[in-house]
C-alpha positions in Angstrom: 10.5 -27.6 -22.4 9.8 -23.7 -21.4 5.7 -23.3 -21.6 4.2 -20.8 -24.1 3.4 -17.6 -21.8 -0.7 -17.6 -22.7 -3.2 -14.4 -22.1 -6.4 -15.2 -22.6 -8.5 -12.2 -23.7 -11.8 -12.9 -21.1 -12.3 -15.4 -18.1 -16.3 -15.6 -19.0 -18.0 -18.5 -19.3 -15.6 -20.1 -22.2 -12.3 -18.9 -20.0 -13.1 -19.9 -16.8 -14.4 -23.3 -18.3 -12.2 -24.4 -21.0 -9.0 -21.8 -21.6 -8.0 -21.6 -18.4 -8.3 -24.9 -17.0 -6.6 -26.3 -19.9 -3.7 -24.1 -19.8 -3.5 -24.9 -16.1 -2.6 -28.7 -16.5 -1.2 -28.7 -20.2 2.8 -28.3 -19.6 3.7 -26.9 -23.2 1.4 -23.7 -21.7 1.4 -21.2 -18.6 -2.2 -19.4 -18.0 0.4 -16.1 -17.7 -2.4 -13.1 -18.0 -6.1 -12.5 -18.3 -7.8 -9.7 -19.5 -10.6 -8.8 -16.5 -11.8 -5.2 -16.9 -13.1 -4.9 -12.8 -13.4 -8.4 -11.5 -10.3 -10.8 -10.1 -11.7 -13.7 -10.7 -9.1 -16.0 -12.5 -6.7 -14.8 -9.8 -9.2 -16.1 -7.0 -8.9 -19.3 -8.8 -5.1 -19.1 -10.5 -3.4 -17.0 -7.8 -0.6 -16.8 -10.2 -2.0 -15.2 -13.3 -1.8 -11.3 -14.3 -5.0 -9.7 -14.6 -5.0 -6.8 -16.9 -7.6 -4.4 -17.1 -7.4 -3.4 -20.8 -6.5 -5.0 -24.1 -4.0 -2.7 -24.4 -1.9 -3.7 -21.1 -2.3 -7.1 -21.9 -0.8 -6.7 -25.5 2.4 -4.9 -24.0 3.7 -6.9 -21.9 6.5 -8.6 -23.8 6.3 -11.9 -22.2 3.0 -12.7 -23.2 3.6 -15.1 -26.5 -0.2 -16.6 -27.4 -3.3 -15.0 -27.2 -6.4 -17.0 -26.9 -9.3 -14.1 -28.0 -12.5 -15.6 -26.9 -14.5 -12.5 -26.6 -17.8 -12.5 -28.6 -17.5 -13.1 -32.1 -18.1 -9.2 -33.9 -14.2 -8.7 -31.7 -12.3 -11.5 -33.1 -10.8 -9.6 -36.2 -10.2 -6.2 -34.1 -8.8 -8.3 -31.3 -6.7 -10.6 -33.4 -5.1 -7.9 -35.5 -4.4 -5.8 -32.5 -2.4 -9.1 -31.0 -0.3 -9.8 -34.3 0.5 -6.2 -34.7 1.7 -6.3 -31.0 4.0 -9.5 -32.0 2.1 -12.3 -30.6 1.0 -15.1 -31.7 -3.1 -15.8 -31.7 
């Protein structure tokens, strides 16, 4: 089985707590990219993910399949659309 490349869209308190150390042991996914607009923090702790500074970066990398968009609730339907109109899945 080849893991779902997963970018999760922040690594606050729901990424670093539940997206990101789910997607670390579950083998269907690979925690591939976070969005981090100045810190490193996932990659302190996932030395192996892509940290992308904007939405925008994250969206065109062409191996990123799923993206998780936990931001705060008034950016899901921006964020969401954005992601399916890049090709992803969400």
């Amino acid at each position: 089985m080849i893991p779902v490349k997963t970018a999760v869209c922040s690594f606050g308190m729901s990424g670093r707590t539940f997206q990101a150390p789910l997607l670390h042991v579950l083998p269907e996914f690979e925690f591939y990219s976070v969005w981090e607009r100045s810190k490193n923090l996932a990659s302190e702790l996932y030395p192996s993910v892509r940290v992308c500074r904007s939405l925008e970066e994250l969206l065109a990398d062409p191996a990123v399949e799923l993206v998780i968009v936990n931001t705060p609730n008034y950016t899901h339907y921006e964020y969401a659309k954005q992601a399916l109109e890049a090709g992803k899945h969400v």
